[in-house]
Backbone as CSV, one residue per row, in Angstrom:
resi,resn,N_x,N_y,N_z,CA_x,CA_y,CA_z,C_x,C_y,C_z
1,UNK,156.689,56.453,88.955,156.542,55.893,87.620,155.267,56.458,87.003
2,UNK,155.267,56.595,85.879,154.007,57.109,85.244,153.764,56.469,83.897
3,UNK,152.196,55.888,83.620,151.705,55.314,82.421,150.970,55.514,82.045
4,UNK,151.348,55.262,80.474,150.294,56.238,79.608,150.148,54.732,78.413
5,UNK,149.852,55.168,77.976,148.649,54.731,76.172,149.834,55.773,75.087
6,UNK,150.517,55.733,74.279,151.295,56.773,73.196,150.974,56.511,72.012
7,UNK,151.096,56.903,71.010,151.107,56.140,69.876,152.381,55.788,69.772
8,UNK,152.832,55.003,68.429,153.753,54.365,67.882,154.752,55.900,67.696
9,UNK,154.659,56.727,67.373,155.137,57.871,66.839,155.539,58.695,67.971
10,UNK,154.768,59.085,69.007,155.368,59.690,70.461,156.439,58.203,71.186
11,UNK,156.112,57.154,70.470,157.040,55.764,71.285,158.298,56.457,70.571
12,UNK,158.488,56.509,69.617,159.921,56.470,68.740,160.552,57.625,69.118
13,UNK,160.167,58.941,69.488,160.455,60.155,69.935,161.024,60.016,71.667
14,UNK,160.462,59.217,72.506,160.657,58.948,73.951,161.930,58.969,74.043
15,UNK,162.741,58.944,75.545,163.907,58.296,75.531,163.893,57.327,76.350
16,UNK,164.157,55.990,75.332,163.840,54.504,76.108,164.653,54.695,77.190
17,UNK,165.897,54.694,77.536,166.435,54.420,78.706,165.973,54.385,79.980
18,UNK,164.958,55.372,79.864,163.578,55.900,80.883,162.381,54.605,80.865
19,UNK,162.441,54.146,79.906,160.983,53.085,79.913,161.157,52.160,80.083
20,UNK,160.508,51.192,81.388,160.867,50.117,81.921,159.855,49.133,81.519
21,UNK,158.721,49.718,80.897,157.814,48.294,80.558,157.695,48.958,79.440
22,UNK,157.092,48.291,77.995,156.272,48.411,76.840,155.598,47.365,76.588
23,UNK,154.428,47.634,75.656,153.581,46.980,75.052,152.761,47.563,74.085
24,UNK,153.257,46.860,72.718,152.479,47.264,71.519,150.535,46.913,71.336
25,UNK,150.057,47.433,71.493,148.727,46.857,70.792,149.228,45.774,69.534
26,UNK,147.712,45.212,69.145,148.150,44.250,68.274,147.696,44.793,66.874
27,UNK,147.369,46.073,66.571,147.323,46.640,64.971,149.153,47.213,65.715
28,UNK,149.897,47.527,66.488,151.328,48.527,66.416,151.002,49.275,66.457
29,UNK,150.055,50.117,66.119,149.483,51.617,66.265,149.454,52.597,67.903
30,UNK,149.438,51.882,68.451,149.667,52.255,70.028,150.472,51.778,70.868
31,UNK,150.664,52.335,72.177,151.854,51.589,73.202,151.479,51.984,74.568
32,UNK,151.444,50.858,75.129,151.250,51.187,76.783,152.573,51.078,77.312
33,UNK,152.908,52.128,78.303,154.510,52.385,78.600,154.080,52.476,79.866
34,UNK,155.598,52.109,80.464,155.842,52.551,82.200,157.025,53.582,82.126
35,UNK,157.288,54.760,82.602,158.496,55.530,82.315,158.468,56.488,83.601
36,UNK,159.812,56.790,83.093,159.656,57.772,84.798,159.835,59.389,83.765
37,UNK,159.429,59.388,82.946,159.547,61.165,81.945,158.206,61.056,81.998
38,UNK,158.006,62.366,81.528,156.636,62.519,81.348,156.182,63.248,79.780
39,UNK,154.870,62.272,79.751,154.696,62.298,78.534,153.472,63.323,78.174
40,UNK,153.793,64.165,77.420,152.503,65.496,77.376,151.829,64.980,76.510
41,UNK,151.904,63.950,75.195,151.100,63.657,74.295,150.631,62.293,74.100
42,UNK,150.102,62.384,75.030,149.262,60.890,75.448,148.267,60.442,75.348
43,UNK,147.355,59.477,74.801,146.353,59.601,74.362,145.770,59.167,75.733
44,UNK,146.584,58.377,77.120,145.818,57.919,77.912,147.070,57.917,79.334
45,UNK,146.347,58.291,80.302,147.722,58.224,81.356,146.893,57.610,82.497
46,UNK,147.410,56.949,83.074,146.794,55.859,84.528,147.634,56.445,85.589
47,UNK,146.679,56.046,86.755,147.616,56.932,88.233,148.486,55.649,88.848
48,UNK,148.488,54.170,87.573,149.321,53.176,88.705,149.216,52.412,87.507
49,UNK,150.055,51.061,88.105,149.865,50.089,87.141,148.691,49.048,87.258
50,UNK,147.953,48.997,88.241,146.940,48.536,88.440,145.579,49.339,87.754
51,UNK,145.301,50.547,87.593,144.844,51.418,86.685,144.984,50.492,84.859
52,UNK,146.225,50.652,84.797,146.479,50.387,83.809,145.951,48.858,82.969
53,UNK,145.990,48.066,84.243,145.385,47.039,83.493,143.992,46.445,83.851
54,UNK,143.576,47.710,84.460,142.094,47.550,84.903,141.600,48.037,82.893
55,UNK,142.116,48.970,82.213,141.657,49.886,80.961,142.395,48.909,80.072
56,UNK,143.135,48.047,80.035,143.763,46.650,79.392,142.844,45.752,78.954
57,UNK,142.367,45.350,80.154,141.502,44.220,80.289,140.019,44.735,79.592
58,UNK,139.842,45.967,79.786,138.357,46.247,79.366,138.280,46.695,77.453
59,UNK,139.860,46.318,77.003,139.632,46.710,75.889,140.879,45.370,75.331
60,UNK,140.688,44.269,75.966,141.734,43.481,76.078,141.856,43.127,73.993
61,UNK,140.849,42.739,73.938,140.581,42.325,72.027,141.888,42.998,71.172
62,UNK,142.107,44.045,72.020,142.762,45.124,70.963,144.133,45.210,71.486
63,UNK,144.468,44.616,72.528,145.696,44.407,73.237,146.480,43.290,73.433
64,UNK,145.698,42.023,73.997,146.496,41.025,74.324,145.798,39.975,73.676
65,UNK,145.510,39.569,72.511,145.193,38.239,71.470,144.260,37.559,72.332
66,UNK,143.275,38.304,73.040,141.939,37.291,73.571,142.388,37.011,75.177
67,UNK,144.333,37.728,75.504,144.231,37.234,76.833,144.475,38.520,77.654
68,UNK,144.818,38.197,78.961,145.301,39.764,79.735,146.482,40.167,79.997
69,UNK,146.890,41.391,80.401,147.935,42.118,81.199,147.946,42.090,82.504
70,UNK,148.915,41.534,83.516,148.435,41.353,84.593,149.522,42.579,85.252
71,UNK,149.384,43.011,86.506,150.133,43.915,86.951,150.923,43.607,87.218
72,UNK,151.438,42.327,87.397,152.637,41.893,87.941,154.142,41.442,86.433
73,UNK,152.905,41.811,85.248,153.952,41.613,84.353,154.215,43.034,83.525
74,UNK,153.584,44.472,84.206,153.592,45.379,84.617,154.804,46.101,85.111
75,UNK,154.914,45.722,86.338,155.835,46.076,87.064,156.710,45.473,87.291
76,UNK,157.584,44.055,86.767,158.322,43.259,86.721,159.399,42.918,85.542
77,UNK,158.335,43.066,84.494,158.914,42.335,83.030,159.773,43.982,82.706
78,UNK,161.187,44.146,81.918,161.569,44.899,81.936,161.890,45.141,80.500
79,UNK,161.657,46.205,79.914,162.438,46.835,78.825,163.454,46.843,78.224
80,UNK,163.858,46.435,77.202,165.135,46.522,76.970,165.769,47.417,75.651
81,UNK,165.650,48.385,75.645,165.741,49.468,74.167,167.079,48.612,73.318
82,UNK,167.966,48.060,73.658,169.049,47.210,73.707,168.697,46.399,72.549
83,UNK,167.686,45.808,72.293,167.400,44.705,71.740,166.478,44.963,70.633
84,UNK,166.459,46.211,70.841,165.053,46.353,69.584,166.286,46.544,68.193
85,UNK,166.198,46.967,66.835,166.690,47.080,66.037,167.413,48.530,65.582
């Protein structure tokens, strides 16, 4: 699995079927993804999902409304391209 930081604009280009977690920042302007493609235009790529919400938490204000990302909702909570619009 591999995760990155995308913007909103490399998100819409992806092919969801591949992406098993997302998460918008809270301006929408960015996206933390779990995917098994690989993404060349990334503003940020982690070697795990624990990585990932170690760089979450340290910039949490801008991510999760004052709270955290935990790894277990990481690697658990699942994607559903299905449901978006």
């Amino acid at each position: 699995m591999n995760y990155y930081i995308i913007t909103t604009e490399v998100f819409n280009t992806i092919n969801k079927a591949n992406v098993s977690f997302r998460l918008f920042n809270l301006a929408g302007t960015n996206v933390l993804v779990s995917t098994t493609d690989t993404v060349g235009s990334s503003l940020q790529q982690f070697a795990d999902s624990a990585a990932a919400c170690v760089y979450i938490d340290s910039v949490k204000a801008d991510w999760a409304d004052g709270g955290t990302v935990e790894q277990w909702e990481i690697d658990t909570i699942e994607y559903f391209s299905e449901l978006e619009n």
